[in-house]
N, C-alpha and C positions, 0 to 999 in steps of 0.2 A: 406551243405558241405558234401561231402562221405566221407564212411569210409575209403577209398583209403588214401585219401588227407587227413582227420584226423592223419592216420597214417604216413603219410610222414611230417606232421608238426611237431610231437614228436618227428619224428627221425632227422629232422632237429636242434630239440631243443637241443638235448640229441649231437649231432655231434657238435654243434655248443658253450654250451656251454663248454663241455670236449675241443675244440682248443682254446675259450677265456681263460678260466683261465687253462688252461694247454702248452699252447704253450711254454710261457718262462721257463717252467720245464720237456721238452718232454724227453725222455727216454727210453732206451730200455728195454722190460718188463722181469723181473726176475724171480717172485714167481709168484705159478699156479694162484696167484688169478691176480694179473699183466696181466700175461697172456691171463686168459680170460675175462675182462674187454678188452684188444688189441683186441680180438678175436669179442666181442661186436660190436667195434668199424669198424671193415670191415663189419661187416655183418649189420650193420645201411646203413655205406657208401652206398651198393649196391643200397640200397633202393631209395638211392639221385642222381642215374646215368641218371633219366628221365631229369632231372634237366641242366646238360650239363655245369657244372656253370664253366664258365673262373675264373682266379687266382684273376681277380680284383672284378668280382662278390661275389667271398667265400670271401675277406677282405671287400665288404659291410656287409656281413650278421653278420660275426665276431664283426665287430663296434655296428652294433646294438644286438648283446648278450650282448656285454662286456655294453650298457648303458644299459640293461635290466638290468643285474646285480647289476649296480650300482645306480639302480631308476633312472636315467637322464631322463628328460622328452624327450619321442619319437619323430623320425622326421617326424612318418608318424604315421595313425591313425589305428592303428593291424587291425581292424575290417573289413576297407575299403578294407583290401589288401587281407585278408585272403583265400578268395573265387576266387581268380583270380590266386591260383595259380593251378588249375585244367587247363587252359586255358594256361598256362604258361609250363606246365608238358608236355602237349599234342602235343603244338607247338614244343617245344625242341627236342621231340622224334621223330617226321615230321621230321625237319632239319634234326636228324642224323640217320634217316631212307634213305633220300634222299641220303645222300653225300655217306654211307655204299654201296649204291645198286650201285651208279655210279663206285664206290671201287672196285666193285666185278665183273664189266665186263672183265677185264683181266683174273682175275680169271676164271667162267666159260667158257671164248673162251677159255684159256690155257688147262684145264678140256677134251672141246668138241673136240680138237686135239690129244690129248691123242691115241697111238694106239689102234686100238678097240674100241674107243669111240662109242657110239653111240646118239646121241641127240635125245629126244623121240621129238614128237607135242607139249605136254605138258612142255617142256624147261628141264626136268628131263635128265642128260647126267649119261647113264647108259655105264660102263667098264668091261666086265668078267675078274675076273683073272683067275679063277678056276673050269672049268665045271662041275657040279654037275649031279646027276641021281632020277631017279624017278619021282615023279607026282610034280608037283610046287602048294605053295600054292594058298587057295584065298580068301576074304575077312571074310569067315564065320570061317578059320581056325585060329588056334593060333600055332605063330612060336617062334623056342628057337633056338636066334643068339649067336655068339659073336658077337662085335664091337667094334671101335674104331670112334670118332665123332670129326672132326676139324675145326676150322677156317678158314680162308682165308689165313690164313700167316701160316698155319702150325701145330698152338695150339692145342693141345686137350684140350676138354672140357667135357668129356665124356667117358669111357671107361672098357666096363664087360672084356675085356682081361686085364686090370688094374686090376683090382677089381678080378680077376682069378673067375666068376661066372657065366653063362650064363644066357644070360635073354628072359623069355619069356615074350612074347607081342599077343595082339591079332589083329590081323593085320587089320581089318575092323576100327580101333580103333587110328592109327598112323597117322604122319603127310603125305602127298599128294604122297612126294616122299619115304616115305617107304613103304606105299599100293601098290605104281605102282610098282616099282623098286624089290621089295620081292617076286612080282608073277612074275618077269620073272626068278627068280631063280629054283634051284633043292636043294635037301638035296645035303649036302656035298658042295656044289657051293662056291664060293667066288666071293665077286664082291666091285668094288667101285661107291657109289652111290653120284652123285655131284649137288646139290639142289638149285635152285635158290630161293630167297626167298618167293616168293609166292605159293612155296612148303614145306618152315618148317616153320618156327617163325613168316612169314612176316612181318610186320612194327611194332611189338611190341615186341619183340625180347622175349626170355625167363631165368628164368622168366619175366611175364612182368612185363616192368619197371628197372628192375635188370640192365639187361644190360652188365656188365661186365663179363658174361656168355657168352650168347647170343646176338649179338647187336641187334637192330631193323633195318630189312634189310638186313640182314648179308645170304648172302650164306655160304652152309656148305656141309660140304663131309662127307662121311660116309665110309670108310670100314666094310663090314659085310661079314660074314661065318652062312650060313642058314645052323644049326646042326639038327632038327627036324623041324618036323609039327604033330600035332595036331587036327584034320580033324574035320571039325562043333562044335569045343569050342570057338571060338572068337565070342564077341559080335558083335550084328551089328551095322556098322557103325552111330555113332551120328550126328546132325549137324555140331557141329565143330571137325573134328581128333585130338585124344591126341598125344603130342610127346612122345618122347621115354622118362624112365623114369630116372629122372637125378640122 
């Protein structure tokens, strides 16, 4: 069994336990320790998003904590099952990769219409708002953005003008659509960059597994403001591009 899936049985335990025997005493958390215990608790959650579990699958898993709890002899045999939930994890995230990308087709046509849109070959729908000057980066440079990173519906997920901090990236080193998208910029520039998923996260959303960040599948927009470059400090590109830093 991986340590993936090792890890996602604890936190299964640990989520699972805390709604058996705390369900009938649920509450709204008061003191810092309350609180971070609650805080625990979402951040297990995440971990369980590959999982996709409908309300009547969490009330199986609930029944058998609550007879784990209570020694009741088991209905199934731990052991038999335990390795099959790698296989279970994988499929789940398949479905809501699939159903996500079909979700997202409104989206990027609505994106690709957009004035000024531009659709690259590569499905990247690249938008100037703001023409910049000077030399544009490129894959050996390293560039210092602001941005703002959304969802499909709106959300942010992501944000150094939030965060009031600029960030630098080395751009040989980002995900598909921000290497393409960044070299058609200038310093100063502003642009909206609209990602289909085989350009950020693809079918494994980020983190992977997590999910309720990033879905698996999920297109995403980006607004950025290229504020410098950095000429020959980025590394060079790896096998797989890292995303931007969450």
């Amino acid at each position: 069994m991986s340590t993936r899936i090792g890890h996602r049985i604890a936190a299964l335990a640990c989520v699972f336990i805390l709604a058996a025997v705390g369900a009938a005493n649920a509450q709204v958390p008061q003191t810092e320790d309350e609180k971070t215990f609650y805080a625990l608790g979402l951040a297990v959650a995440r971990n369980l998003k590959a999982f996709d579990m409908s309300a009547d699958e969490r009330k199986v898993l609930i029944t058998a904590m609550n007879a784990g709890l209570a020694n009741e002899k088991p209905l199934v045999d731990v052991g038999e099952y335990k390795d099959k939930l790698e296989a279970l994890a994988q499929a789940r995230t398949a479905a809501r990769a699939a159903k996500e990308r079909e979700a997202s087709t409104k989206f990027l046509a609505d994106a690709a219409n957009q004035k000024g849109a531009q659709k690259k070959s590569s499905g990247l729908i690249y938008q100037e708002v703001e023409a910049g000057s000077g030399e544009a980066p490129t894959t050996k440079d390293t560039v210092q953005v602001h941005y703002t990173g959304k969802r499909r519906d709106g959300s942010v997920f992501d944000s150094s003008v939030a965060r009031g901090q600029p960030a630098d990236f080395p751009l040989g080193r980002m995900i598909p659509c921000w290497t393409e998208g960044l070299q058609l910029m200038k310093v100063g520039g502003k642009a909206v960059l609209t990602c289909p998923a085989d350009l950020a996260y693809g079918d494994t959303g980020a983190p992977p597994g997590a999910g309720d960040m990033i879905a698996p599948g999920a297109a995403l927009q980006f607004e950025v403001e290229l504020l410098a470059v950095e000429k020959g400090t980025g590394a060079p590109p790896p096998e797989a591009p890292a995303p931007p830093k969450m």
